[in-house]
ZAMARGU-4260 file (C-alpha; in steps of 0.2 Angstrom, whole numbers, plus 5000, padded with zeros to 4 digits):
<rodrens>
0) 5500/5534/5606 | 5505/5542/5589 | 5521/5547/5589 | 5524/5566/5582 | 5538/5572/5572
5) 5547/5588/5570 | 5543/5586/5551 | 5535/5578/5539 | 5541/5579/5520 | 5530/5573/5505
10) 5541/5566/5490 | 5558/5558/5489 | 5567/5566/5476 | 5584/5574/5476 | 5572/5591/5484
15) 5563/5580/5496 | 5580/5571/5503 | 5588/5586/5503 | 5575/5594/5515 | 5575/5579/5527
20) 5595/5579/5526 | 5597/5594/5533 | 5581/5594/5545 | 5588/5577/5551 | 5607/5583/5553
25) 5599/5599/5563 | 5592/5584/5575 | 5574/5589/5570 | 5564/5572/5571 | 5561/5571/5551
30) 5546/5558/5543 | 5549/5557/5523 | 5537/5548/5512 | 5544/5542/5498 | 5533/5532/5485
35) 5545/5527/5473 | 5537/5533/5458 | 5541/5527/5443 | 5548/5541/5430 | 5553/5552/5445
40) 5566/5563/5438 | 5580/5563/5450 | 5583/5545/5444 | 5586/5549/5427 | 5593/5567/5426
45) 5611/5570/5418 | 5619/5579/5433 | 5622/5597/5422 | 5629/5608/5439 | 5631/5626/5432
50) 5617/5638/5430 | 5624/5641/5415 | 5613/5636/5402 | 5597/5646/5409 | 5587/5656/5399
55) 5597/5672/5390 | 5581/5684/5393 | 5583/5696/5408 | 5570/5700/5421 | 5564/5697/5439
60) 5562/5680/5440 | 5575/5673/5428 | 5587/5684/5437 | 5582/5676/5455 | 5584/5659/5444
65) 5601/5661/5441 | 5607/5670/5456 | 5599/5655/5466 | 5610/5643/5452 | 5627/5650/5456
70) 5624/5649/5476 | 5616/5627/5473 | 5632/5626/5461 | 5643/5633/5475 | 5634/5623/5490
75) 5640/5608/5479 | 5657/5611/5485 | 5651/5612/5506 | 5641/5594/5502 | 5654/5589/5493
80) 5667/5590/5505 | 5653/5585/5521 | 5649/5570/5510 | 5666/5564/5507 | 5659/5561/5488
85) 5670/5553/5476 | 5674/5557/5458 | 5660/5546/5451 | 5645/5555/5462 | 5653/5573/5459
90) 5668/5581/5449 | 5669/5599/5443 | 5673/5597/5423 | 5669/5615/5416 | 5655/5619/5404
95) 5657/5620/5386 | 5643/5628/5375 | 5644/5629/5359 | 5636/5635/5341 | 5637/5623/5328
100) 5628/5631/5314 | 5627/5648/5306 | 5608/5652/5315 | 5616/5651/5331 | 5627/5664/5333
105) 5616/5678/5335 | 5611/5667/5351 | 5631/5665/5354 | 5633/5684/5356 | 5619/5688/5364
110) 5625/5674/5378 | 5642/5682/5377 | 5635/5699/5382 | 5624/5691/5396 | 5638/5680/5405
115) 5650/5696/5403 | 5638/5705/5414 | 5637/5692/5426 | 5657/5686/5427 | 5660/5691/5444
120) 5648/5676/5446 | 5652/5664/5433 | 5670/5666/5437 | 5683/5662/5424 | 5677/5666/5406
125) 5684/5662/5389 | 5678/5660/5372 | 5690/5645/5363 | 5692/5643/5343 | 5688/5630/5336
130) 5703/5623/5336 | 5704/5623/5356 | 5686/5619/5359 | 5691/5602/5350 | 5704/5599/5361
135) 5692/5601/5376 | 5679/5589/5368 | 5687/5578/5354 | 5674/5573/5345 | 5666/5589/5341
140) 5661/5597/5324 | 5669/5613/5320 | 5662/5627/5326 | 5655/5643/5323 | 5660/5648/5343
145) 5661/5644/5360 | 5658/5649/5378 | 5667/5640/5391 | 5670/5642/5412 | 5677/5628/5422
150) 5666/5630/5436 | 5650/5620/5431 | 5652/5601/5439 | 5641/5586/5435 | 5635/5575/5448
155) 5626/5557/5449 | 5610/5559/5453 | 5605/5541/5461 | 5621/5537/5469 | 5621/5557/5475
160) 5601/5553/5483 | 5607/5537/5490 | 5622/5545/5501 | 5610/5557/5507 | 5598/5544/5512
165) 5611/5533/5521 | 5616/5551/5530 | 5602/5557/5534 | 5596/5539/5543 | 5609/5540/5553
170) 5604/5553/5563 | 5582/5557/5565 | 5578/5553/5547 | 5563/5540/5545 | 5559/5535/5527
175) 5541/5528/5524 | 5537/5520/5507 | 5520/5525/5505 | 5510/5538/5495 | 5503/5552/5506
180) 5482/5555/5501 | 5478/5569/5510 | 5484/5583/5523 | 5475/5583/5542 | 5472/5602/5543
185) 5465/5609/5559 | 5461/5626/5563 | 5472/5634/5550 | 5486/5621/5554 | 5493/5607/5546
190) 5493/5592/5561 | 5499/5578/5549 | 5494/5567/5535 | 5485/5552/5529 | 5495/5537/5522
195) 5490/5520/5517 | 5474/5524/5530 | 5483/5530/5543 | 5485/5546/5552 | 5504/5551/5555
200) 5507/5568/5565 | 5521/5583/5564 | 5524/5599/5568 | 5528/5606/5551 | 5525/5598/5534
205) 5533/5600/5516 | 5528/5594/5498 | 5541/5590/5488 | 5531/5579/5477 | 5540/5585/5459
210) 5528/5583/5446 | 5515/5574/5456 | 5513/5591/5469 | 5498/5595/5462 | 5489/5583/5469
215) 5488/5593/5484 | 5479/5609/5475 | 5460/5603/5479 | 5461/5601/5495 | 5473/5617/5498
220) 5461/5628/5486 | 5478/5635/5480 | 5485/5634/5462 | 5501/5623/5462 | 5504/5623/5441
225) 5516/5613/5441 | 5514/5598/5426 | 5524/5582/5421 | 5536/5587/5406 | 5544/5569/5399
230) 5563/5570/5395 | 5570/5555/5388 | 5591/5554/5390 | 5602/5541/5380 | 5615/5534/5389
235) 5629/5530/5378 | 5647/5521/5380 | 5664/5523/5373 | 5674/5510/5379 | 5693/5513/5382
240) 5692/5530/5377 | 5699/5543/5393 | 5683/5554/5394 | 5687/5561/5414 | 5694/5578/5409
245) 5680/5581/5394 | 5667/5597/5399 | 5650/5597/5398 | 5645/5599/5380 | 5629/5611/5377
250) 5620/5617/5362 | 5611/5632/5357 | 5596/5620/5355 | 5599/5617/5372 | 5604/5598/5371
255) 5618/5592/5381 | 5632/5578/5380 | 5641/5575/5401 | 5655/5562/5402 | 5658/5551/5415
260) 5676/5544/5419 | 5672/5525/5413 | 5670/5530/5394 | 5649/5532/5400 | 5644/5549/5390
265) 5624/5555/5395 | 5615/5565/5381 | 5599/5572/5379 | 5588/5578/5383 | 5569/5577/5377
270) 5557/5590/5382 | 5539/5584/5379 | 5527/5594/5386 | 5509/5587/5386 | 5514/5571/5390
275) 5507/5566/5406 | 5512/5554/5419 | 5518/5541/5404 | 5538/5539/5408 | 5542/5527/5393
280) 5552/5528/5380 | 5548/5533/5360 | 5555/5532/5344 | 5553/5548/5341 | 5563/5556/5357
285) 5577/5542/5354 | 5580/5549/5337 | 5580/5568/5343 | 5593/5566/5355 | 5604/5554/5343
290) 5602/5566/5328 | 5607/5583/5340 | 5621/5571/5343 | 5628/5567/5329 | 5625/5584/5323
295) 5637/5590/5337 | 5648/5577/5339 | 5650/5567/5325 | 5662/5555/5330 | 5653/5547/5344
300) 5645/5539/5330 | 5654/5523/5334 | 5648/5524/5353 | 5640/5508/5360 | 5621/5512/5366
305) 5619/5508/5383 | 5601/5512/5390 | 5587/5525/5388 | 5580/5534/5404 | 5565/5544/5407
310) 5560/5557/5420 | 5546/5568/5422 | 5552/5585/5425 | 5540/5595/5438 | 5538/5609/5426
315) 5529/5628/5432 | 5522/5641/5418 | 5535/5654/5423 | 5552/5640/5424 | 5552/5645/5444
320) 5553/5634/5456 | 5540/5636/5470 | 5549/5638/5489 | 5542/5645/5504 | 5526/5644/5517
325) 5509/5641/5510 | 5501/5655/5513 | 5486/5654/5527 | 5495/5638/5535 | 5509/5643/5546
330) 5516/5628/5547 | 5516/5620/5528 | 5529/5623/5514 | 5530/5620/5496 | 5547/5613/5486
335) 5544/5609/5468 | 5543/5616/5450 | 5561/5616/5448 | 5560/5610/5430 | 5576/5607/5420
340) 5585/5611/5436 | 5582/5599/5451 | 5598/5591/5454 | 5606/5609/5451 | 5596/5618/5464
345) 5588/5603/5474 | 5602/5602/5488 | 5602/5619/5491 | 5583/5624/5489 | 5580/5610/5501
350) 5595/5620/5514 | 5582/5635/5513 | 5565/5629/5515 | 5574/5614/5531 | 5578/5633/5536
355) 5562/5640/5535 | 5553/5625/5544 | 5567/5627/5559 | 5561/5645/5560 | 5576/5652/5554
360) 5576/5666/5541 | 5581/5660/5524 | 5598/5665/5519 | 5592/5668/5502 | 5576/5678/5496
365) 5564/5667/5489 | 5551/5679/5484 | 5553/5676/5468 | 5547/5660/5471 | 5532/5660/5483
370) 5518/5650/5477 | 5506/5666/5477 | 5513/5673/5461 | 5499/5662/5452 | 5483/5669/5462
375) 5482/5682/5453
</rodrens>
């Protein structure tokens, strides 16, 4: 007889995992396919924890956006403290954006204005000189000005996965390492799906596939847009240098430089639209994220190059995510399209839809992200 779980979730990423974790910790009997893509973006994002370096334009969606990235930056602190994570997998750091030349100061103020009207979010809110924006981040150019608030973290992205996974299995998490082909729909339901031939069972499904969520579309007669993006991130080193209490640096041309205790500093990142399922490496992204760098930080040109990764971000026309119920299946749910923000919004987006499949009410509106905003 074929055993039948609680759920099923489709994809492995930090959304997928996240999902399971709390399905699995709720004592729902949780399946999770996971197969190991190459290029998948949890494994090579930077770890930027702060919703503050969204878009500065103010409507519905992008104002759901952030909203949503203060409460995943908060439930940081809740995992954090249930995970027992160390300094290495998680820290708060503080985020330091910056204008480096004179064409970015419009941009400058007009982020001032924005974060001003949303401090009793942000929190603390300063704007250092040059001067003290150096002492932050030492090898930073002068400036033209800065934005700064202690509250964004950073956070491993592997080693944060894996310390789900070992969680989750301990309690009703079973982790499959095959690719799922199709869904078994019956009767306006979803029963199960098909992998490697075979039929597995559930009560409730969810696709969390990041950039590979599409594949679902045909078969659903439902537009999922979401499309690979390829981002390409440097890792570099300075060896013997104290880099634990530096901030995230971030540009106007949205290019970011994260420190890790060891002297390891992350920087990037690429963001190559049009690029297909092709997770390598180019000449071109190298020197883009090296030249943004020197530009910002000139003295880091001594730092020792350690490796290059590259993801494939699960990208949407809108920069929404897509959470909530597939609309004509009752019991099938949609987690992708988080774009530049998966590990930011991951854990927490994964709470909310584990909520929804355990029949609970959300305890954030997601309306702004329900997949039917693209059928019409």
């Amino acid at each position: 007889m074929n055993t039948v779980y609680d759920a099923i979730i489709i994809g492995g990423g930090i959304v997928g995992i996240s999902i399971a974790y709390h399905l699995a910790l709720d004592g729902a009997k949780t399946l999770l396919f996971d197969r190991r893509d190459v290029g998948k973006a949890t494994d090579a994002a930077a770890g930027v924890i702060g919703p503050y370096t969204a878009p500065s334009s103010i409507g519905y969606g992008l104002d759901a956006l952030f909203d949503l990235g203060v409460k995943a930056a908060e439930y940081y602190l809740t995992l954090s403290e249930e995970l027992d994570l160390d300094s290495n997998t998680y820290d708060r750091c503080g985020v330091l954006k910056v204008a480096v030349s004179e064409d970015e100061i419009q941009q400058l103020e007009e982020q001032k204005s924005l974060f001003l009207k949303r401090k009793e979010q942000i929190g603390d809110l300063s704007f250092p000189s040059s001067h003290e924006a150096k002492e932050l981040f030492p090898p930073l150019a002068p400036i033209k000005g800065a934005i700064y608030t202690s509250k964004a973290a950073r956070v491993d992205g592997r080693r944060f996965s894996h310390i789900l996974y070992q969680s989750a299995e301990k309690h009703r998490l079973t982790v499959k390492s095959l690719g799922v082909e199709s869904l078994i729909i019956e009767s306006g339901k979803v029963r199960g799906v098909v992998a490697n031939g075979d039929n597995f069972y559930a009560e409730k499904v969810a696709i969390a596939g990041g950039a590979w969520s599409r594949a679902f579309e045909q078969q659903l007669g439902i537009s999922i847009p979401v499309e690979p993006q390829r981002a390409q991130i440097v890792h570099l080193s300075l060896p013997h240098v104290k880099t634990a209490n530096w901030p995230i640096l971030v540009t106007f041309r949205v290019y970011y430089i994260l420190s890790w205790p060891d002297g390891r500093l992350v920087v990037g990142a690429t963001k190559e639209s049009g690029s297909g399922f092709n997770p390598h490496t180019t000449v071109a992204g190298i020197q883009e994220i090296l030249g943004e760098t020197l530009r910002v930080a000139p003295q880091l040109k001594d730092a020792r190059l350690l490796e290059v990764r590259v993801g494939l971000r699960p990208m949407t026309p809108d920069l929404l995510p897509v959470l909530g119920r597939v609309p004509e299946l009752e019991n099938l749910y949609l987690a992708t399209g988080h774009g530049y923000s998966g590990l930011l919004l991951g854990p927490y987006s994964g709470k909310l839809v584990a909520q929804m499949m355990l029949d609970r009410q959300p305890e954030t509106d997601l309306a702004a992200f329900d997949v039917t905003r693209f059928s019409s």
